[in-house]
C-alpha positions as CSV (number, residue, x, y, z in Angstrom):
1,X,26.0,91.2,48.0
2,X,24.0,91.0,51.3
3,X,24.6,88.3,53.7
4,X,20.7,87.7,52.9
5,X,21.4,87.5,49.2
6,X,24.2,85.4,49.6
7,X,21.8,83.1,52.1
8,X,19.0,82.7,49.8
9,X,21.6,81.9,46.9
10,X,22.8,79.0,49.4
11,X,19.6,77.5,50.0
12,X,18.2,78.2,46.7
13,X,21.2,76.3,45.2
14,X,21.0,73.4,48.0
15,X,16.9,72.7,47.3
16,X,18.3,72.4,43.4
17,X,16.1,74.8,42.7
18,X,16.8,77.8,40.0
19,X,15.8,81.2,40.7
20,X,12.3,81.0,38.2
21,X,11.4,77.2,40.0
22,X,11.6,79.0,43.2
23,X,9.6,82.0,42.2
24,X,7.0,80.0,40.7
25,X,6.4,77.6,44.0
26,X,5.9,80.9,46.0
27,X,4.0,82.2,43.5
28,X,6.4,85.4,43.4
29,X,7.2,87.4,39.6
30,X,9.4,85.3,37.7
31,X,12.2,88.2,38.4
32,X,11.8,88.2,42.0
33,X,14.1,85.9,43.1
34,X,16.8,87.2,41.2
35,X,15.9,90.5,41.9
36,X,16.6,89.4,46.0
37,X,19.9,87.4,44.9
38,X,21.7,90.7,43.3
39,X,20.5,92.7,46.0
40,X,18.0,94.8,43.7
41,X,15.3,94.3,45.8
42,X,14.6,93.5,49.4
43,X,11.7,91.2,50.7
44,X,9.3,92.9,52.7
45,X,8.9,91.4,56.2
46,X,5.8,89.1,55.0
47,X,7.8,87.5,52.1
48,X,11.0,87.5,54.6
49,X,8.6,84.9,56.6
50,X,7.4,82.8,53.8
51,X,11.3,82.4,52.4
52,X,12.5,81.3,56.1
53,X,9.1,78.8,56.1
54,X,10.0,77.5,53.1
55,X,13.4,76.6,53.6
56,X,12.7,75.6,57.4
57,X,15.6,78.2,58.7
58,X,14.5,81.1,61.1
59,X,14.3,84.8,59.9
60,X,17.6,85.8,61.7
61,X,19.5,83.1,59.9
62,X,18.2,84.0,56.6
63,X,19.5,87.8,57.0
64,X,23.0,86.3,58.2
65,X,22.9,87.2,61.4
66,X,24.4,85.4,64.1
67,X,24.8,86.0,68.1
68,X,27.4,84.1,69.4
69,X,28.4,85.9,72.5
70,X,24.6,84.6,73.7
71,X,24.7,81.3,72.4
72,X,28.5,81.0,74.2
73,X,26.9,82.5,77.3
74,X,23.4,80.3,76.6
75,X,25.7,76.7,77.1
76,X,27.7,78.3,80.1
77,X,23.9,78.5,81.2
78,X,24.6,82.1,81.8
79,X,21.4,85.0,81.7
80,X,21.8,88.3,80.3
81,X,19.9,91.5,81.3
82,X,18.0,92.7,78.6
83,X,16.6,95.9,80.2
């Protein structure tokens, strides 16, 4: 399972919601949710937006990903060259 699968399980399960409730307040396919969930299916980038929107998380932390040599060097008030 993908760290975003695994994600949208979380929140999903936190918001009390079940997989059709949620598919049915975004107006997605009844299968849709669970289609994300086992991995079946991935959200385009539009859909990506309106799941991070509706559970008030950004886009990176609904795909998993993290950055914590940044955010270590972001409270040491360190700046890193990007280019």
């Amino acid at each position: 399972m993908s760290d975003f699968a695994k994600k949208l399980r979380t929140l999903r399960k936190a918001r009390g919601l079940s997989q059709t409730e949620l598919a049915h307040v975004l107006h997605y396919g009844y299968t849709a949710i669970g289609n994300y969930e086992c991995g079946r299916n991935e959200p385009c980038l539009d859909d990506l937006i309106r799941l991070a929107d509706y559970f008030e998380v950004t886009t990176d932390e609904l795909l998993g990903r993290e950055f914590p040599r940044r955010k270590k060097e972001h409270e040491e008030g360190k700046k890193e060259e990007l280019f």
